[in-house]
C-alpha positions in Angstrom: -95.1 -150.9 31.6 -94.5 -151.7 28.0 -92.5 -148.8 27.7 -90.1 -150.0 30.2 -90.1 -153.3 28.7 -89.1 -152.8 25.3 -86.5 -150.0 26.6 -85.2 -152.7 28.6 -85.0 -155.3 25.4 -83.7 -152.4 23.1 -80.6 -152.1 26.1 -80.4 -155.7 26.0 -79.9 -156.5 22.1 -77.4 -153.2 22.1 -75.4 -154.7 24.6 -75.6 -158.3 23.0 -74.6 -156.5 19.4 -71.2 -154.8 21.4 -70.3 -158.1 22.7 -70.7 -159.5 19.2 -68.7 -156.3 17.8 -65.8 -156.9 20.1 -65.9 -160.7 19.6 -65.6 -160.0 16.0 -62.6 -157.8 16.2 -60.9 -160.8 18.4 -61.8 -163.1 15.5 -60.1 -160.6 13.0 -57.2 -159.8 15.0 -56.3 -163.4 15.5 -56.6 -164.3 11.7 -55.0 -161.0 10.9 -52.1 -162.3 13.2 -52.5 -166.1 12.5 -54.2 -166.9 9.9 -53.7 -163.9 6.6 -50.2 -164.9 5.9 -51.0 -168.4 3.8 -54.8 -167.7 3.6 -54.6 -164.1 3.1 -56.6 -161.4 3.8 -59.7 -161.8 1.6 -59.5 -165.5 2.7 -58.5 -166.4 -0.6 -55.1 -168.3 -0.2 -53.6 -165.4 -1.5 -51.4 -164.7 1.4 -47.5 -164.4 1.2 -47.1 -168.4 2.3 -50.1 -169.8 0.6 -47.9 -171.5 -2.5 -45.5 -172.3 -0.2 -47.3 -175.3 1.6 -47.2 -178.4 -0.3 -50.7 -178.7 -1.0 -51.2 -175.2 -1.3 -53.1 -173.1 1.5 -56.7 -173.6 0.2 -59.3 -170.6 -0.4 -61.7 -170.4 2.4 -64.4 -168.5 0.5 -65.3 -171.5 -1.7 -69.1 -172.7 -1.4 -67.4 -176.0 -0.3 -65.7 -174.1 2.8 -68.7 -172.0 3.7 -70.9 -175.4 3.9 -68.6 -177.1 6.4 -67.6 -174.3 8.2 -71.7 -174.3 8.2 -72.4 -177.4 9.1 -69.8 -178.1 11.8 -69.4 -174.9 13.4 -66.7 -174.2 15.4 -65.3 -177.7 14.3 -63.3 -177.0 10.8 -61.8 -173.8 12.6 -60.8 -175.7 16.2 -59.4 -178.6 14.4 -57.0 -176.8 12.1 -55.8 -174.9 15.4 -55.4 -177.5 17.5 -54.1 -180.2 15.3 -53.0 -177.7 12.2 -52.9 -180.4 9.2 -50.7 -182.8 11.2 -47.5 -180.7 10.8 -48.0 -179.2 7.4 -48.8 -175.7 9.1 -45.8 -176.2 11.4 -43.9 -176.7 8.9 -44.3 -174.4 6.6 -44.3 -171.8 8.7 -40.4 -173.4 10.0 -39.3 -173.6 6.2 -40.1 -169.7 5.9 -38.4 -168.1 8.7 -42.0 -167.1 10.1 -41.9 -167.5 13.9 -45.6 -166.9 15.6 -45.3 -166.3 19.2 -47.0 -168.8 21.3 -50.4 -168.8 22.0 -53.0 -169.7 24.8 -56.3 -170.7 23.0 -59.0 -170.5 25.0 -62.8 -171.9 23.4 -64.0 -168.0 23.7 -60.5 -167.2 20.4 -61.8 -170.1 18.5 -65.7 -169.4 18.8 -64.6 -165.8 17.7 -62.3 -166.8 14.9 -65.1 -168.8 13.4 -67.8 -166.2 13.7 -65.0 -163.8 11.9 -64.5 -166.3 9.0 -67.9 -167.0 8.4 -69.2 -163.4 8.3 -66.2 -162.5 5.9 -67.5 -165.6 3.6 -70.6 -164.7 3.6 -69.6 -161.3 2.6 -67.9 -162.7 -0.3 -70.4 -165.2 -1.8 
């Protein structure tokens, strides 16, 4: 009985860590797509457009970052999508020639995106 019981858990957490694989790849596709060209790929505003926004595109590996992106989970990363810096992002992106294609958020992206930012901070700090 045991036996079949922790088989049963061992199944579960594997399939629980592919889900959180694949989510993760979503997360990193979408910034990859999204995201790298101001904040770059180390998240370190070092991205082609980063000195082209007026402020400049901010590093997201700071201590600062990583505590809000902590503390409001989900909230820092939505926020910037949905309403990205009243039109600074939109902007910036127009004033470069950079066209992204449209894109259908759903809360499943943004939930991934975030997971994908933080574990990249956390790699970095």
């Amino acid at each position: 009985m045991n036996e079949t019981v922790l088989a049963s858990l061992g199944l579960l957490l594997l399939a629980h860590a592919t889900c959180s694989q694949a989510d993760n790849s979503n997360g990193k596709n979408i910034f990859v797509q999204r995201c790298a060209m101001c904040h770059g790929a180390d998240l370190q505003g070092s991205g082609p457009l980063a000195r082209k926004s007026n402020p400049p595109t901010p590093d997201l590996t700071t201590a600062a970052f990583k505590k809000r992106l902590h503390d409001y989970p989900g909230v820092i990363v939505s926020s910037v999508v949905l309403r990205p810096n009243g039109d600074l992002i939109p902007k910036t992106l127009r004033e470069n020639g950079v066209k992204l294609p449209a894109f259908a958020w759903r809360v499943k992206d943004l939930r991934d995106l975030n997971e994908y930012m933080g574990a990249e901070i956390a790699k970095r700090r």
